[in-house]
N, C-alpha and C positions, 0 to 999 in steps of 0.2 A: 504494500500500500504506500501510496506516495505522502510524505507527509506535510501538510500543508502549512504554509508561509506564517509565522505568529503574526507580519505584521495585515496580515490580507484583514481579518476583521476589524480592524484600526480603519484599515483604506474603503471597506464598503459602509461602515458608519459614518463617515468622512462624507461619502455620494449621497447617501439617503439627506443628511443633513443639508447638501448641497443643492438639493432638489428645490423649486421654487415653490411657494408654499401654495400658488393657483395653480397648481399642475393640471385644472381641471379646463384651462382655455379662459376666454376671455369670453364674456357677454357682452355684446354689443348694444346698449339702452337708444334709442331715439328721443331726442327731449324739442317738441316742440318751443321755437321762440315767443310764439303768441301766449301761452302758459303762464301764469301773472303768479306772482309771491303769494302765498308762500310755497307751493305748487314746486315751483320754478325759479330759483334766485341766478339769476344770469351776470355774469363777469362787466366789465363795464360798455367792453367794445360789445358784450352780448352774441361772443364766438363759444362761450365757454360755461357749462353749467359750474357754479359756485356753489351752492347748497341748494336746500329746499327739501321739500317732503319725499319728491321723487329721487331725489339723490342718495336719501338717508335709505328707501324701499328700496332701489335699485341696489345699492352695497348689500343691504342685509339677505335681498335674495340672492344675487349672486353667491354670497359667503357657503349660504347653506347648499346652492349646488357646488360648491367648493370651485369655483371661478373667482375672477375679477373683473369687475363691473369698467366700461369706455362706455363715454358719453358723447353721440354726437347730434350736434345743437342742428334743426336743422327749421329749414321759412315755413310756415302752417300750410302754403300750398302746395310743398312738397311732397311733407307728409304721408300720404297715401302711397306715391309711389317708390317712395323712398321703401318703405319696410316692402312692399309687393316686390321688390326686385332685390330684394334679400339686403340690400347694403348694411341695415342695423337688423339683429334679430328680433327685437322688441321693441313695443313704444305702447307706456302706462300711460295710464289718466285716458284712458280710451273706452269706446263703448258702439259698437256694433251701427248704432242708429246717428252715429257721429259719421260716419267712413261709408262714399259710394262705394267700395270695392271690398264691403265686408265680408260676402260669402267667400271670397279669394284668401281671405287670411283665416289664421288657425286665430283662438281665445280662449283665454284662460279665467279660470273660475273667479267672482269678483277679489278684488285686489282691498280697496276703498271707497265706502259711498262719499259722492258730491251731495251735501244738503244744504237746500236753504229755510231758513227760517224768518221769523218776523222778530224785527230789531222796533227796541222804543227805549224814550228816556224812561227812568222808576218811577214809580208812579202810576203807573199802567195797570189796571187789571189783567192777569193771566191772559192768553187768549188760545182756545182751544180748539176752534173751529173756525171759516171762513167765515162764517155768518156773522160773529161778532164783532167784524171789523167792516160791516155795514154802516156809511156817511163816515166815515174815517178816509186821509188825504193818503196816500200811502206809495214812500217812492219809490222808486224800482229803475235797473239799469235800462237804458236804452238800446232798442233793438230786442233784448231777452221776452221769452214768451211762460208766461205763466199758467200753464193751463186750469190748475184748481182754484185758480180768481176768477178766468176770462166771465164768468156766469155776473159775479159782481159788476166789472166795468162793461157789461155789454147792456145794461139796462139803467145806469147810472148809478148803482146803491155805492159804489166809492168814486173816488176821483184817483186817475192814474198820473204822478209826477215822476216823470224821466228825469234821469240826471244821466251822466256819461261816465262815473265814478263812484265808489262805492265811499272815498272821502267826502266829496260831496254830497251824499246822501245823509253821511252820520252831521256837514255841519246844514244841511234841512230843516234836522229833526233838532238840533242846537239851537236855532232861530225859530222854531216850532213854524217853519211855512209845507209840514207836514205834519202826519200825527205818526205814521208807522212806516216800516222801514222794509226791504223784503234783500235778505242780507245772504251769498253763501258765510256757513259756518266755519269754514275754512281760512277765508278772506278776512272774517271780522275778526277771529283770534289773530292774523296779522297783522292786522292795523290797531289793538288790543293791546297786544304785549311792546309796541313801538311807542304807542299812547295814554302807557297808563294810568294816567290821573283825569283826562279825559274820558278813559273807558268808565269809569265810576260812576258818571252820567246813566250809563245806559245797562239793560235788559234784556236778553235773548227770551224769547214767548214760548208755549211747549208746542206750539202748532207747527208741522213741518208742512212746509207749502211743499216743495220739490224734493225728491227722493232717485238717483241717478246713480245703479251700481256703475265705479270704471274697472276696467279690467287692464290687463297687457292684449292688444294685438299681436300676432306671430307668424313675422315672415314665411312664405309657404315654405321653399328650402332650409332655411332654417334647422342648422344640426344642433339648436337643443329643443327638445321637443314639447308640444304643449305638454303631454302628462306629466313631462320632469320640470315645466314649468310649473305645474300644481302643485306637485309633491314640495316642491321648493316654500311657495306659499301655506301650504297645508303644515308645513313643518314651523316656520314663521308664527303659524297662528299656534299652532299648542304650544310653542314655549313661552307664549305669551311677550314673544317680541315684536310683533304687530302690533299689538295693543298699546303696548307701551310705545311705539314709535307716533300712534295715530294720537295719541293722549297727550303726546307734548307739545302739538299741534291744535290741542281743543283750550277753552277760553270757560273760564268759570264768573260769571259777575259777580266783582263782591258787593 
C-alpha cells in the first residue's frame, strides 16, 4: 500500500477553505428605476441599486439558495423584455397583471403584499369600511385607480383630491384642505421614519383599501428554477427572516 503524503490533508483543507463561499452562482435580480423608496433606494447617478426593501429580499434569498445576489438597474420600459430574454433571472415587486408578456415568464409564490390604507391626522374615528368615509375630501395619487372607492366618487358621496406625491398628500391633510388620505403602507413608513416628529401628527385606519400580492417574475431560461425559487422563499419564511425583514419596513403611530 502506498503511503500517503502527511502533508496532502493540510493541502485539501487548504482548497475547501479556498472555495468561495457563493459557490452556488450568482442570481441575477432586475430592479426597476421607476420603483420609489423604500422599494428601491437608487445610487445618485440612479445606475446602481443602494438599498431598499428589495435589496435586503434579494440578498436574503439569494443566501438561502447559497448564491450571491447582482443587481441590474434597468428603464420601467425595459422591463419586460429584459427578464423575457433571460439577461437578469428575476425581477421582484412584480405581479402577473402588471406584465403584457406574463404567460411567457415563470412566478413565484407571493414574495410581499403592496397595501394601501387610509392615512388621517388623530383624531379620526377608526374607519373600517368604505362607507364611512362618505362626504369626506380624500387624497389620492394621481393617475392611481382605486377600485373599492370608485362606487363613492362615481355618485358624489366623497370628493376625489389628486396630488402627484405622496408628501404632498401628508402636507393636504396638515392644512386640512382634505380630511383623509389613501397612503401605500410601505411608502408612509418611509416618509415616517425620515419624519418623525411630523409623523406624530398622523394615523394609519384599519380599513385596507388595496391588497396587491408581488411576487418574483422568472426569466423562461433561467437556470435557477421557479420551485428553487420557492423553496428559497419558503425557507425565508419559516425562519422567520421575512418577517423580520418586512417589519422593519412597517410604521407603528405613536
Amino acid at each position: 500500500m502506498v503511503a500517503l503524503n502527511k502533508t496532502w490533508p493540510l493541502l485539501l483543507a487548504g482548497a475547501v477553505l479556498s472555495l468561495p463561499i457563493h459557490a452556488g452562482g450568482i442570481l441575477k435580480i432586475g430592479v426597476s428605476d421607476s420603483d420609489a423608496p423604500p422599494i428601491v433606494v437608487l445610487t445618485p447617478d440612479n445606475q446602481n441599486l443602494a438599498s431598499g426593501l428589495i435589496k435586503e429580499l434579494g440578498d436574503a434569498l439569494a443566501g438561502e439558495l447559497g448564491m450571491k445576489a447582482q443587481y441590474v438597474v434597468i428603464a420601467r420600459k425595459r422591463v419586460e423584455s429584459t427578464i423575457e430574454t433571460g439577461k437578469v433571472n428575476i425581477v421582484c415587486n412584480a405581479n402577473p397583471e402588471w406584465y403584457g408578456n406574463a404567460t411567457r415568464l415563470g412566478w413565484t409564490r407571493e414574495f410581499y403584499p403592496q397595501i394601501e390604507r387610509v392615512l388621517s391626522l388623530k383624531g379620526v374615528p377608526d374607519i373600517h369600511q368604505a362607507d364611512e368615509m362618505v362626504g369626506k375630501r380624500i387624497g389620492t395619487i394621481r393617475g392611481y385607480s382605486y377600485p373599492t372607492l370608485e362606487h363613492l366618487w362615481a355618485v358624489g358621496r366623497t370628493t376625489r383630491v389628486d396630488e402627484p406625491r405622496l408628501d404632498l398628500l401628508v402636507k393636504s391633510l396638515q392644512k386640512k384642505l382634505t380630511d383623509l388620505a389613501i397612503s401605500s403602507e410601505l411608502e408612509i413608513a418611509w416618509w415616517a421614519k425620515t419624519n418623525p416628529d411630523e409623523a406624530r401628527q398622523f394615523k394609519q385606519h384599519p380599513l385596507t383599501v388595496t391588497y396587491m400580492p408581488t411576487m418574483c417574475a422568472v426569466a423562461p431560461q433561467s437556470h435557477i428554477s421557479t420551485d428553487r425559487l420557492n423553496q428559497g422563499i419558503d425557507a425565508m419564511r419559516r425562519s422567520g427572516k421575512l418577517k423580520s425583514i418586512l417589519k422593519s419596513y412597517s410604521w407603528q403611530a405613536e
